[in-house]
C-alpha beads as a LAMMPS data file, in Angstrom:
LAMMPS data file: protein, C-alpha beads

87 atoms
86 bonds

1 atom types
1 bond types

-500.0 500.0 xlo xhi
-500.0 500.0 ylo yhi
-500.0 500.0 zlo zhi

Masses

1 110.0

Atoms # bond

1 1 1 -104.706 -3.079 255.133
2 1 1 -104.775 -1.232 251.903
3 1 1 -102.177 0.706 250.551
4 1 1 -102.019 3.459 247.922
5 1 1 -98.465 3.478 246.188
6 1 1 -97.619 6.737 243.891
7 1 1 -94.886 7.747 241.460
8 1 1 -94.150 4.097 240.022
9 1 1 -92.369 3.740 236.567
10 1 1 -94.990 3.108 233.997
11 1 1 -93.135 -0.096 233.366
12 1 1 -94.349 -1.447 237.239
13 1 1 -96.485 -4.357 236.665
14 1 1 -98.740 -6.137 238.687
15 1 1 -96.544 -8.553 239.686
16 1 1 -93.274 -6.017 239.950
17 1 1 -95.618 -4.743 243.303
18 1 1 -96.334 -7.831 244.127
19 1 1 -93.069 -9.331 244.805
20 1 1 -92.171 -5.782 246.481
21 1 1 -94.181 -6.116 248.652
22 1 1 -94.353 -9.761 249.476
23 1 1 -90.732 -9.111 250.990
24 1 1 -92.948 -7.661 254.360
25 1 1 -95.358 -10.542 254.243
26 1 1 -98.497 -12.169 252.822
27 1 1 -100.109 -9.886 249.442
28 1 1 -103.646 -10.406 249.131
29 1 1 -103.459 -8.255 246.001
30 1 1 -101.415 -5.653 244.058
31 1 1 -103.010 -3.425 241.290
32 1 1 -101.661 -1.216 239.085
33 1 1 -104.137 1.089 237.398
34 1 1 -103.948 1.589 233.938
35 1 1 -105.731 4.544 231.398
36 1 1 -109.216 2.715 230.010
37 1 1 -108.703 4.113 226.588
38 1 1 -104.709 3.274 226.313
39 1 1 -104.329 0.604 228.666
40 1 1 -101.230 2.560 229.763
41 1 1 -100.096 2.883 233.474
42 1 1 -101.360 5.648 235.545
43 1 1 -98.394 5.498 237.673
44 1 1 -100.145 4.628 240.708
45 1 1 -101.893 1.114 242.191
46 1 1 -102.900 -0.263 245.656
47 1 1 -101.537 -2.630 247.340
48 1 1 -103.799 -4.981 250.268
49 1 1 -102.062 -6.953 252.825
50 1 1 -103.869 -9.537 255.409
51 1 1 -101.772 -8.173 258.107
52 1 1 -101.524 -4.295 259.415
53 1 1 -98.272 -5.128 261.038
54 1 1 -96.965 -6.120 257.527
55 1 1 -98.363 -3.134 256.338
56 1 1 -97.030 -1.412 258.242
57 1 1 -93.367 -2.660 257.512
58 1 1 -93.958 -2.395 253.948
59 1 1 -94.823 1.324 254.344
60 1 1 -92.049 2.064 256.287
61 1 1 -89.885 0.051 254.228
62 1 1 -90.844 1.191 250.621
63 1 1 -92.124 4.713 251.376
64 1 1 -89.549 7.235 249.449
65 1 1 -87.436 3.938 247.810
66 1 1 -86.171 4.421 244.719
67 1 1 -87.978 1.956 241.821
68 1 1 -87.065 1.880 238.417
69 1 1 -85.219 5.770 238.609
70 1 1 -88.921 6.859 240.772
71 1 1 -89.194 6.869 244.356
72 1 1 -92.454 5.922 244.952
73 1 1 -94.565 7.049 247.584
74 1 1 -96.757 4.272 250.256
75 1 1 -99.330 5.198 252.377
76 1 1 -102.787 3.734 253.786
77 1 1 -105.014 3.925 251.125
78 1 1 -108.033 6.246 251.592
79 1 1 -111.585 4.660 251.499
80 1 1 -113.451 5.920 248.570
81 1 1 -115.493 8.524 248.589
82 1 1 -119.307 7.996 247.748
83 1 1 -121.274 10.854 246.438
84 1 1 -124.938 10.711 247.411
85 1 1 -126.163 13.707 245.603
86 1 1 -128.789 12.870 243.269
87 1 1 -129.450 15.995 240.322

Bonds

1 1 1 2
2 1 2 3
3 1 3 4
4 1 4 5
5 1 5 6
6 1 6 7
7 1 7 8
8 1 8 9
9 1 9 10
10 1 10 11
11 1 11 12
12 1 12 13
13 1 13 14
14 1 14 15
15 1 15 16
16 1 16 17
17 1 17 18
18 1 18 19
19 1 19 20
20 1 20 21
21 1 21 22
22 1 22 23
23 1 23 24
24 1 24 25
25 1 25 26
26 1 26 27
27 1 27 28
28 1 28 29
29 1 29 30
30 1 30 31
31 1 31 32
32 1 32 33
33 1 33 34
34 1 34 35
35 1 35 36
36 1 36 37
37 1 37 38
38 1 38 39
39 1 39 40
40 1 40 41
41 1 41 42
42 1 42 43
43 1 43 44
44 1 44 45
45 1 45 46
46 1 46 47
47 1 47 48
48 1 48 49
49 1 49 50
50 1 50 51
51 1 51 52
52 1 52 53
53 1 53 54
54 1 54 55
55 1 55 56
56 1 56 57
57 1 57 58
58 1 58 59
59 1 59 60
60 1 60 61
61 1 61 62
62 1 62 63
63 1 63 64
64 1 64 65
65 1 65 66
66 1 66 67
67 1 67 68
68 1 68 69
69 1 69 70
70 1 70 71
71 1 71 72
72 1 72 73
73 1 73 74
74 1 74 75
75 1 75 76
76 1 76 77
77 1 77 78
78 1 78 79
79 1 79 80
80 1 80 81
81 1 81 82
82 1 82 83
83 1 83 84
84 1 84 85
85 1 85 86
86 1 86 87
């Protein structure tokens, strides 16, 4: 399952959600996105677990918890939207 996670300290790494996360179970990845022209964090990433009951645990245990003076928001990540429309 993938996982978008909001409001993180723009000191979160990669590997900060990482082992956050691992405390539920197996990570198959954890991504914070950064600005393309600063390389700066966004304050946002996704996190992807093998197993939705992990997922699950992880949401419920890291939705609203305080990081770094932020509590950050977990939810299931949203597939992306493709836009079709050709002008």
């Amino acid at each position: 399952m993938n996982m978008y996670v909001s409001n993180l300290s723009f000191h979160t790494t990669d590997d900060d959600l990482n082992k956050l996360f691992s405390q539920f179970g197996a990570v198959s990845s954890a991504k914070v996105i950064s600005d393309r022209e600063t390389g700066r964090s966004r304050g946002f990433g996704f996190v992807e677990m093998d197993s939705d009951e992990d997922a699950k645990k992880a949401i419920a245990g890291l939705n609203n918890k305080e990081v770094e003076g932020r509590a950050m928001s977990v939810s299931v990540a949203k597939p992306k939207k493709t836009d079709n429309k050709r002008w």
